[in-house]
C-alpha positions in Angstrom: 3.0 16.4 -37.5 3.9 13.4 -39.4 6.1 11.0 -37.6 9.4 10.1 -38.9 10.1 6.7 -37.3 12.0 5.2 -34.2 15.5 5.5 -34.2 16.3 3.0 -31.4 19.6 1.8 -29.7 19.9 -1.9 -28.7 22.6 -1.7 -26.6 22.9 1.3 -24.0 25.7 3.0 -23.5 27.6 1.5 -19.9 27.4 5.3 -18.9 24.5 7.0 -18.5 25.2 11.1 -20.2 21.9 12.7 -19.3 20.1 14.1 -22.2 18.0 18.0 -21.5 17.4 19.1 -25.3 14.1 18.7 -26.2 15.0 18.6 -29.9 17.8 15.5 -29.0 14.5 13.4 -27.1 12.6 14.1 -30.4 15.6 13.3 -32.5 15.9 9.8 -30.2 11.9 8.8 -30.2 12.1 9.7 -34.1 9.0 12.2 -33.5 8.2 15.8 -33.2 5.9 17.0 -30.8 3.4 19.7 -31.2 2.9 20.7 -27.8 6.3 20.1 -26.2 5.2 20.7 -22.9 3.8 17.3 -22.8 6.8 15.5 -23.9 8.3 16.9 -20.8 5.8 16.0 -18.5 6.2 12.7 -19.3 10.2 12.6 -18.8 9.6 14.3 -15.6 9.4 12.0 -12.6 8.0 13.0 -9.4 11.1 13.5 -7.3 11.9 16.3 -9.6 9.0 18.2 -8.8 9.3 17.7 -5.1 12.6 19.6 -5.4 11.6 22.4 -7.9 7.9 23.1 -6.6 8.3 26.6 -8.9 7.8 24.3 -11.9 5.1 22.6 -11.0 2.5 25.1 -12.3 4.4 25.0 -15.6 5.1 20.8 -15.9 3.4 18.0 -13.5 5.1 15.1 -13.1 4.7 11.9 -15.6 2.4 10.0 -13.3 -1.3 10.7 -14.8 0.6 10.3 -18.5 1.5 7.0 -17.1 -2.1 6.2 -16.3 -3.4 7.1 -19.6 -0.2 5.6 -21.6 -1.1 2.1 -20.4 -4.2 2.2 -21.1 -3.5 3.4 -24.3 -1.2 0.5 -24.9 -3.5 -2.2 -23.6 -5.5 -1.4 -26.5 -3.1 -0.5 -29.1 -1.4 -4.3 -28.9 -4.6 -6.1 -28.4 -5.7 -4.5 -31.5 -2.3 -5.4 -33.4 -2.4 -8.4 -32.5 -5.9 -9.8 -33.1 -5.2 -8.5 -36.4 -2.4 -10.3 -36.7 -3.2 -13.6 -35.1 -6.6 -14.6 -36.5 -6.4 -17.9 -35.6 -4.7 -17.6 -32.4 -7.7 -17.9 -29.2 -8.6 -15.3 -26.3 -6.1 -17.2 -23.7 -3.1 -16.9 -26.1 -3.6 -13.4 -27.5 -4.2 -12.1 -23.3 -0.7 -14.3 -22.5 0.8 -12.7 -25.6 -0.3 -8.9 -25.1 0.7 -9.3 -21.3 4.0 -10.2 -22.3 4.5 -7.6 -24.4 3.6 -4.4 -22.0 5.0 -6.4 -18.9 7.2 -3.9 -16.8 10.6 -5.2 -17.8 9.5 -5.4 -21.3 8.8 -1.7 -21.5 11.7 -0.9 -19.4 13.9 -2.4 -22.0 12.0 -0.3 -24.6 12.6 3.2 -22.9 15.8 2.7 -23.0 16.3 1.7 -26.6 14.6 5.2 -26.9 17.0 6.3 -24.2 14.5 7.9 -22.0 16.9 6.8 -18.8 19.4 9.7 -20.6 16.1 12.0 -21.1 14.5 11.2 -17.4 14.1 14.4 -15.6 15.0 13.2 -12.0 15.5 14.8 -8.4 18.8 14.7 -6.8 17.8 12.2 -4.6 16.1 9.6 -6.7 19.4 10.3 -9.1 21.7 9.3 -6.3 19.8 6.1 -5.4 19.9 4.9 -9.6 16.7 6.3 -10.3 17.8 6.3 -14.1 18.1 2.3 -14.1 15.2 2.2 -11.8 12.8 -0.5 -14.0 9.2 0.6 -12.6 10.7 4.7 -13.6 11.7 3.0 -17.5 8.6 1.5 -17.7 6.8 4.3 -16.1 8.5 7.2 -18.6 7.9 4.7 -21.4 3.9 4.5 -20.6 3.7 8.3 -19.8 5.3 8.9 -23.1 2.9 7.1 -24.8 0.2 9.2 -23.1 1.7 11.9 -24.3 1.9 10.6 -27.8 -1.7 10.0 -27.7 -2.9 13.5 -26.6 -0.4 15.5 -28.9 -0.8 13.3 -32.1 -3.6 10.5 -31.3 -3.8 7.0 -31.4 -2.6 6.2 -35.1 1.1 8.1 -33.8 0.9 5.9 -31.2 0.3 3.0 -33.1 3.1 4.4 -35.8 5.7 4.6 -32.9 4.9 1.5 -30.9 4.8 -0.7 -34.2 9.0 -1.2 -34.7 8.8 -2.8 -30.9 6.5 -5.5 -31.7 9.2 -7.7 -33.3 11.7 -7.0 -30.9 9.3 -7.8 -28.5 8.0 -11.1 -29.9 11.5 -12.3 -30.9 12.4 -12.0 -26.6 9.5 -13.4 -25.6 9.2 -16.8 -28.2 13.1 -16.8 -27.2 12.1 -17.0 -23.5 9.0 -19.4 -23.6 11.6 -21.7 -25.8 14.6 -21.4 -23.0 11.8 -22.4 -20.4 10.5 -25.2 -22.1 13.1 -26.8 -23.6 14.1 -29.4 -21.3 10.7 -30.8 -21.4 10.4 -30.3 -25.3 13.5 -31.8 -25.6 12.3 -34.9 -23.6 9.1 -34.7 -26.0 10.8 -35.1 -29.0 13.3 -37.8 -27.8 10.6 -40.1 -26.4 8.6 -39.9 -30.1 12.1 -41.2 -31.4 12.8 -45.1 -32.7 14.8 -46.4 -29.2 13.2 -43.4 -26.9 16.7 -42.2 -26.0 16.3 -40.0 -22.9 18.4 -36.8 -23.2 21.4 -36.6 -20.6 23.3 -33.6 -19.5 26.6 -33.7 -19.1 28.5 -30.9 -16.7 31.6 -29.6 -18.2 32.9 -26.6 -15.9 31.6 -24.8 -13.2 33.8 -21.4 -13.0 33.9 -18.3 -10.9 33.5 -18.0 -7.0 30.7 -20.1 -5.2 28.2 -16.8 -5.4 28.8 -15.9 -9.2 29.7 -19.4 -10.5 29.0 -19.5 -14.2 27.9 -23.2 -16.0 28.7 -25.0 -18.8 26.4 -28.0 -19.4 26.2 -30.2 -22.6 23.3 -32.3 -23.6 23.2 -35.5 -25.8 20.8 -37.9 -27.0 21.8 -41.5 -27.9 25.5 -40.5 -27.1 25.3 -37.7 -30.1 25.7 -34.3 -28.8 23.1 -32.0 -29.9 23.9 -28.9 -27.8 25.5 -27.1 -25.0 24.8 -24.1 -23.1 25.7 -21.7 -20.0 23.9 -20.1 -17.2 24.3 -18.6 -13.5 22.9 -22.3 -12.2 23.3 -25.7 -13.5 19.6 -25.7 -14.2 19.8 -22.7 -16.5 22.5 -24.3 -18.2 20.5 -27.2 -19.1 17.5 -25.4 -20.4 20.2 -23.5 -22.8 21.5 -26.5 -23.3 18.4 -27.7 -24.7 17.2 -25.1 -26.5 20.6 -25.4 -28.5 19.4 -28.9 -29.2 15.9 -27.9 -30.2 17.3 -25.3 -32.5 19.8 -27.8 -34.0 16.8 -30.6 -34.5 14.5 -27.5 -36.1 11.9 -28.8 -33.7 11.4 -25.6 -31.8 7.6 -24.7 -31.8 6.7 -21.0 -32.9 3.6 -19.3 -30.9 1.6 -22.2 -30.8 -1.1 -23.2 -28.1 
């Protein structure tokens, strides 16, 4: 059965309203399954079975999807991307496909598909915030690719992974940017006429000493280029910069 593309969410709900209909999950990935027995074995975490051990004959737990879905997506990005990327080298396509199917990336994934809503959990591991749990998002979202692949095969899975890959790229050239700026920044200033050194310039610290939140603006030559905020004054800075970067268009794009 033909797929009928992702239908994703950016931005969860702040309550978690659990999700049992099988036909709502399909509705959610965008895809139908044939054999619907697999699509709940892979939303079926382990703790569930422990406290229903009548249904384990009929449904395992998601665990051996999980083995097979990473697997499965190891080689479903590499492929993409060394199609993509011809020019790019072995070290930078390994960085880049890491990246993409690290644990908190595919976390964020499962719940753009709201798999945490779909997550078939015991009472126990419910309790405990087994639905925001990352290694049980990242975990469904792997087993559900497994299942993918054994109801449908490897071009499904390719067909349903493919509306991630810019969402994932996008995060991850936006965090190698915020963790480089400073030094960038620095880069850039230094190949100037005068070699201004960037300064950064502390405008508020707010919020009590365990949750204070920064402000920190950045200028070069006395001209202020940027300003950004951040849970240190560190991380302020690097935003800072980044801002800077973005404003001076000198922010590299997936280079080595």
């Amino acid at each position: 059965m033909a797929n009928n593309g992702l239908k994703v969410t950016i931005i969860p709900p702040p309550e978690i309203e659990p999700m049992s209909e099988p036909q709502d999950i399909e509705e959610r990935l965008g895809i139908s399954f044939i054999n619907k027995k697999l699509l709940l074995q892979a939303l079926t975490h382990r703790s569930y079975i422990n406290e229903n051990r009548d249904l384990a004959h009929e449904v395992g737990d998601n665990e051996r999807l999980e083995f097979l879905g990473d697997a499965i997506l190891e080689f479903v990005v590499g492929d993409w991307l060394y199609q993509q990327y011809t020019d790019l080298r072995e070290g930078r396509l390994t960085r880049m496909r890491s990246a993409l199917v690290r644990t908190e990336m595919l976390a964020e994934f499962a719940v753009m598909c709201c798999l945490n809503a779909a997550l078939r959990l015991g009472r126990g591991e419910e309790s405990n915030g087994g639905r925001t749990r990352i290694s049980n998002l990242c975990g469904t979202f792997e087993a559900v690719i497994g299942a993918i692949y054994l109801d449908q095969g490897v071009e499904a899975v390719r067909e349903f992974f493919y509306p991630f890959y810019e969402i994932g790229l996008t995060k991850i050239l936006r965090e190698v940017s915020l963790k480089d700026a400073k030094s960038r920044l620095q880069e850039w200033s230094q190949s100037q006429p005068g070699h201004a050194t960037p300064r950064y310039l502390l405008l508020s610290a707010l919020g009590p000493d365990h949750q204070k939140n920064f402000t920190v603006e950045v200028t070069v030559g006395n001209v202020p280029l940027g300003w950004g905020t951040g849970s240190s004054k560190r991380r302020a800075e690097q935003a800072a910069a980044l801002m800077a970067l973005e404003t001076l268009d000198v922010v590299d794009k997936l280079t080595d």
